[in-house]
TORKOL-4160 file (C-alpha; in steps of 0.2 Angstrom, whole numbers, padded with zeros to 4 digits, m for minus):
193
<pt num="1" X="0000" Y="0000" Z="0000"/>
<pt num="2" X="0013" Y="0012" Z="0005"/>
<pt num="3" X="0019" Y="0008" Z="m0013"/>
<pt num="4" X="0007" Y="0012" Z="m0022"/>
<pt num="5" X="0001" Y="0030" Z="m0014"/>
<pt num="6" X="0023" Y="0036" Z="m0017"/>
<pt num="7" X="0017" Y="0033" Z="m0034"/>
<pt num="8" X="0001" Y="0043" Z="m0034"/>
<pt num="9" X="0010" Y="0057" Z="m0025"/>
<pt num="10" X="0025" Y="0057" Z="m0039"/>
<pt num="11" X="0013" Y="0057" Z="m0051"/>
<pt num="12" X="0003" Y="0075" Z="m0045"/>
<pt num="13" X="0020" Y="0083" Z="m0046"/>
<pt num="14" X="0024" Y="0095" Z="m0061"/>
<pt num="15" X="0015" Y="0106" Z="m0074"/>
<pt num="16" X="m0001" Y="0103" Z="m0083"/>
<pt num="17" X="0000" Y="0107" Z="m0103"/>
<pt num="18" X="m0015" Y="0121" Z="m0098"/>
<pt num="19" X="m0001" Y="0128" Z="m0086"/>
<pt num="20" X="0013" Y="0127" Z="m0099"/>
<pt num="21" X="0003" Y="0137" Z="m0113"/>
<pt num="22" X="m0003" Y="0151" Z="m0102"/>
<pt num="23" X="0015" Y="0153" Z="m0097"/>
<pt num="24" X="0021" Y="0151" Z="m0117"/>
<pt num="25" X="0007" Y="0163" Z="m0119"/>
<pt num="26" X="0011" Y="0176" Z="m0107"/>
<pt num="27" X="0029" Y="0176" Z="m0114"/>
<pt num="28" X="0022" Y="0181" Z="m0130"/>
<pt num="29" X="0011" Y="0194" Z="m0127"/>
<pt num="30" X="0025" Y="0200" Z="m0116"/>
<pt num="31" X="0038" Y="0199" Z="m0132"/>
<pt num="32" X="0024" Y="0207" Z="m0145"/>
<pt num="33" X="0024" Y="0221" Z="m0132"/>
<pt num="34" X="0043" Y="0223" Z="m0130"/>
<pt num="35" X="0048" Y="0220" Z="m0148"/>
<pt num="36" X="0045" Y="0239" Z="m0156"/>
<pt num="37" X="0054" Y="0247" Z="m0144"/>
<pt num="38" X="0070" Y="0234" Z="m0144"/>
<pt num="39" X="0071" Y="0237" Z="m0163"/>
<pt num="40" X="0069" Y="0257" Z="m0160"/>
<pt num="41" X="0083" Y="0256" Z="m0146"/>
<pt num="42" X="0092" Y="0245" Z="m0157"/>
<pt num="43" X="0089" Y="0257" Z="m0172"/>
<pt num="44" X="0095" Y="0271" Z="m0162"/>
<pt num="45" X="0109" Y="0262" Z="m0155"/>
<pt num="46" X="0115" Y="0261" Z="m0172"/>
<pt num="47" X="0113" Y="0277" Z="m0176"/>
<pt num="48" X="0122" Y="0285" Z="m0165"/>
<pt num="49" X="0137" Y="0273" Z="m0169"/>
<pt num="50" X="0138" Y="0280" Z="m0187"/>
<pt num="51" X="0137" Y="0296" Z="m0182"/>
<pt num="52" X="0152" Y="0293" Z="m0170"/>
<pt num="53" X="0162" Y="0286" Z="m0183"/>
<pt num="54" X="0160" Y="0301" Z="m0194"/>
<pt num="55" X="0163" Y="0312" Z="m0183"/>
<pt num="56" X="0179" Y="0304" Z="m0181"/>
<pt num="57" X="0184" Y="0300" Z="m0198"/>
<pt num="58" X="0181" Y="0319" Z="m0202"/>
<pt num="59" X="0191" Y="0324" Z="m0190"/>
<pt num="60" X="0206" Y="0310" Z="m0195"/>
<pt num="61" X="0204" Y="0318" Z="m0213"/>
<pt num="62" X="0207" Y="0335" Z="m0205"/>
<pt num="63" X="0221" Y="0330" Z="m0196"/>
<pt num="64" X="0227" Y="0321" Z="m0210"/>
<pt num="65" X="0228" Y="0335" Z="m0223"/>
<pt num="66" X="0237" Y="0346" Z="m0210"/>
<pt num="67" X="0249" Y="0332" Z="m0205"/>
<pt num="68" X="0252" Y="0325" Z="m0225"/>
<pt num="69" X="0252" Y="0347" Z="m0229"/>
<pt num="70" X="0236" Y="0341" Z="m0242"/>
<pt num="71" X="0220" Y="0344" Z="m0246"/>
<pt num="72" X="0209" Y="0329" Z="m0241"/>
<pt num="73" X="0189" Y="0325" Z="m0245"/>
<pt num="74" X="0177" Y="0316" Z="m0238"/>
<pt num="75" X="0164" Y="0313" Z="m0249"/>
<pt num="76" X="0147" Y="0303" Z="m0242"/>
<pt num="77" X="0143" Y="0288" Z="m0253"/>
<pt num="78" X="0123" Y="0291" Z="m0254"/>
<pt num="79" X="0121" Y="0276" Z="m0265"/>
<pt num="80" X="0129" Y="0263" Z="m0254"/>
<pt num="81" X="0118" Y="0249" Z="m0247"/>
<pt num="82" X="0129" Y="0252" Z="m0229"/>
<pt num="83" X="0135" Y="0271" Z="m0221"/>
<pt num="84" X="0152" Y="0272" Z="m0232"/>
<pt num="85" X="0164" Y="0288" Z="m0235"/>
<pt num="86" X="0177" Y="0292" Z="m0245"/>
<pt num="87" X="0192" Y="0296" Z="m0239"/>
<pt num="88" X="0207" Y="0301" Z="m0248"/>
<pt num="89" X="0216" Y="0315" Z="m0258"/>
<pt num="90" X="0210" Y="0329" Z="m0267"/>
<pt num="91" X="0225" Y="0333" Z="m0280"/>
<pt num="92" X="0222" Y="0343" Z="m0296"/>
<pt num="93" X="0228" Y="0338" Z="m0314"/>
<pt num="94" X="0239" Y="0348" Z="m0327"/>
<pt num="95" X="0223" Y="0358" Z="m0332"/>
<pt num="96" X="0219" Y="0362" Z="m0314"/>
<pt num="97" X="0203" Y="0350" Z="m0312"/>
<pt num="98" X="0202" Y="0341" Z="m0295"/>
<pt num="99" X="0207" Y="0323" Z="m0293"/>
<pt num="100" X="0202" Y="0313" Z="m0281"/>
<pt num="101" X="0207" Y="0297" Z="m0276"/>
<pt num="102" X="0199" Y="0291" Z="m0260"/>
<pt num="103" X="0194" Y="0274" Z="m0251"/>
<pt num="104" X="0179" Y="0269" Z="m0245"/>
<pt num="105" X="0174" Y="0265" Z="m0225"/>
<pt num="106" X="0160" Y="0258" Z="m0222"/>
<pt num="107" X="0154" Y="0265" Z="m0205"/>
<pt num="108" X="0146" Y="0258" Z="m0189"/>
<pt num="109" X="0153" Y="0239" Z="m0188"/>
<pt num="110" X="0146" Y="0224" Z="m0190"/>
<pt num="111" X="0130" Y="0229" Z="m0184"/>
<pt num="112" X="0126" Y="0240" Z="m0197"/>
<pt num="113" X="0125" Y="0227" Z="m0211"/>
<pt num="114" X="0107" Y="0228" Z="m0210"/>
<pt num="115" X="0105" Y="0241" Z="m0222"/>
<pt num="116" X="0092" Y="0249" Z="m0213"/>
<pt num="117" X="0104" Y="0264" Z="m0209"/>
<pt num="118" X="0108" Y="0279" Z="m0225"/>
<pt num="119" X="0117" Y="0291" Z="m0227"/>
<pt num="120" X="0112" Y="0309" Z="m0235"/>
<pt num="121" X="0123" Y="0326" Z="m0238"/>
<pt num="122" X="0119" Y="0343" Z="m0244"/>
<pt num="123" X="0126" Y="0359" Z="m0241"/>
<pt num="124" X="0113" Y="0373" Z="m0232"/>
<pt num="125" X="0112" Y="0389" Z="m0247"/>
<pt num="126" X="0113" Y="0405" Z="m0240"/>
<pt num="127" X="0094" Y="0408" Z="m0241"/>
<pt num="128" X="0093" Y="0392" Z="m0229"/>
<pt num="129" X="0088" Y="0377" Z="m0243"/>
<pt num="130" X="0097" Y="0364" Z="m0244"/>
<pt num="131" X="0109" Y="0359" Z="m0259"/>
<pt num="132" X="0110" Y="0339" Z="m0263"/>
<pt num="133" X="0119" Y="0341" Z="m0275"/>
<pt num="134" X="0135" Y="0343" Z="m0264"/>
<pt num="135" X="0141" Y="0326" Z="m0255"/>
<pt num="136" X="0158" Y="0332" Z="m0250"/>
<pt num="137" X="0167" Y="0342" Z="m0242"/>
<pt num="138" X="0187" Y="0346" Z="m0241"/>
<pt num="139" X="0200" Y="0353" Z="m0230"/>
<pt num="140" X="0216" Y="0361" Z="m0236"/>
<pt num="141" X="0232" Y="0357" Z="m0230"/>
<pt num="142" X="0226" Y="0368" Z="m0211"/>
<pt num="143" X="0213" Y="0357" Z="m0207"/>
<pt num="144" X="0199" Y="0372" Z="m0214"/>
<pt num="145" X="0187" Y="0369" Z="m0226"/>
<pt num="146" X="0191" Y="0375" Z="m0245"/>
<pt num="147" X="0177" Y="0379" Z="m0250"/>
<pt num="148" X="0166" Y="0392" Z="m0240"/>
<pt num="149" X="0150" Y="0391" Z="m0250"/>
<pt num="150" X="0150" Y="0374" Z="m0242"/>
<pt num="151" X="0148" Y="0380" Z="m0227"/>
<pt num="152" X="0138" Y="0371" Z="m0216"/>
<pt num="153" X="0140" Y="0355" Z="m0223"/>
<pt num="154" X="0128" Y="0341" Z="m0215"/>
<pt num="155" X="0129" Y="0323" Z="m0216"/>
<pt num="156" X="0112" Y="0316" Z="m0211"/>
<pt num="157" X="0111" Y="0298" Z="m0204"/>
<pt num="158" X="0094" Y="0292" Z="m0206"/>
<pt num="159" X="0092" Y="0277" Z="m0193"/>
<pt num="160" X="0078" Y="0268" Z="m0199"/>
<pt num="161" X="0058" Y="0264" Z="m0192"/>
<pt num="162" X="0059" Y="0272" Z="m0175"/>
<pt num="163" X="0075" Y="0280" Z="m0173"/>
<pt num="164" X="0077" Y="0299" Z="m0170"/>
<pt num="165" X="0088" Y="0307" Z="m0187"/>
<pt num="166" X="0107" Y="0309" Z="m0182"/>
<pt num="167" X="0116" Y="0322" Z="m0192"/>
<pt num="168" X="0134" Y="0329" Z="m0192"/>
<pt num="169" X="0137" Y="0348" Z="m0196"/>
<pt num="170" X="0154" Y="0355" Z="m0204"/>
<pt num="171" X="0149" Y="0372" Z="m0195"/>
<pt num="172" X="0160" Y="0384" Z="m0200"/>
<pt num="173" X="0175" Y="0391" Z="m0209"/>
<pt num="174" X="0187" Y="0383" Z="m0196"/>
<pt num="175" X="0180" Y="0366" Z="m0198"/>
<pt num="176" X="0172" Y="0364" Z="m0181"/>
<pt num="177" X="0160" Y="0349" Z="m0181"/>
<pt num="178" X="0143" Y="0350" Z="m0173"/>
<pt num="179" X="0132" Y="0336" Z="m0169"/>
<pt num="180" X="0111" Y="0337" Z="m0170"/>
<pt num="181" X="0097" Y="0328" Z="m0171"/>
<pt num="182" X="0081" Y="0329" Z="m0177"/>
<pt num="183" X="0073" Y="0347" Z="m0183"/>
<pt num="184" X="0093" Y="0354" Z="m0179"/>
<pt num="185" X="0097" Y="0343" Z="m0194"/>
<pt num="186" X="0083" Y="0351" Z="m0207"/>
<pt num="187" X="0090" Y="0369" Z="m0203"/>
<pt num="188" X="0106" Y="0368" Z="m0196"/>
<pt num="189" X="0109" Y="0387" Z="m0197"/>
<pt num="190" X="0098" Y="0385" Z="m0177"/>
<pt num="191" X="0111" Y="0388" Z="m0166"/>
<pt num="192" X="0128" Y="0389" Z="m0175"/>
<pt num="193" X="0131" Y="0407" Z="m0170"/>
């Protein structure tokens, strides 16, 4: 007898399979909330990467050109499927037309081979439009930018679903570099006095 009710009790021990799918279905309901804001975190996270390694590649090409006593570019590849610049130097022929040779760097690490994060440039007119059709900028052999109608130079990283806009701003004619987000980015002439 003793037997048989150690079995019965062995038996009453554990989880039911209505127990197990409330927990599996908690869990999810948990997940589907939680999952937007990972990916706008994550999105973001990503972000800000890229714009930290522009920053830093900007100021290396600065360095650079006074270092080398050259001009150097950096020039934003808007039509790569990852954040990539060119790098490299800005020489000029016989005729007097720039030459540029530069290499590409893809920014943001192996986390940004995702695609989800672009890159755009422009230069902001006098009048406060934008110019798109200017994706680079150069620094002479002092580290200042070479051309002044450039000036402010932006380089936009666009995150993604959820992830607030990033942006990198050549702000003046000594080449300081200015970081913004969101409206700052669309008219960068806010607060670069």
């Amino acid at each position: 007898m003793k037997r048989l009710s150690a079995s019965a009790k062995q038996s009453a021990a554990g989880f039911t399979l209505i127990e197990l799918l409330v927990v599996v279905v908690i869990a999810a309901a948990l997940a589907a909330i939680a999952a937007p804001s990972w990916f706008a975190f994550s999105n973001r996270q990503r972000a800000i990467a890229v714009r930290s390694d522009i920053i830093q590649s900007v100021r290396n090409a600065q360095q650079d050109a006074i270092q080398l006593r050259q001009a150097r570019r950096v020039e934003v590849v808007t039509t790569a499927a990852n954040p990539t610049l060119r790098i490299g130097s800005l020489r000029f022929d016989n005729s007097g037309n720039p030459v540029f040779t530069g290499t590409p760097q893809e920014l943001g690490g192996e986390a940004n081979r995702s695609g989800q994060i672009r890159l755009d440039a422009y230069r902001v007119r006098p009048d406060g439009s934008k110019d798109t059709a200017v994706n680079n900028i150069a620094f002479n052999h002092q580290g200042l930018p070479t051309d002044r109608n450039s000036i402010p130079f932006v380089i936009v990283v666009n995150g993604g679903p959820g992830a607030i806009k990033q942006c990198v701003i050549v702000a003046n004619l000594l080449g300081s570099l200015k970081t913004a987000n969101n409206t700052e980015c669309d008219n960068p002439r806010v607060g670069l006095n």
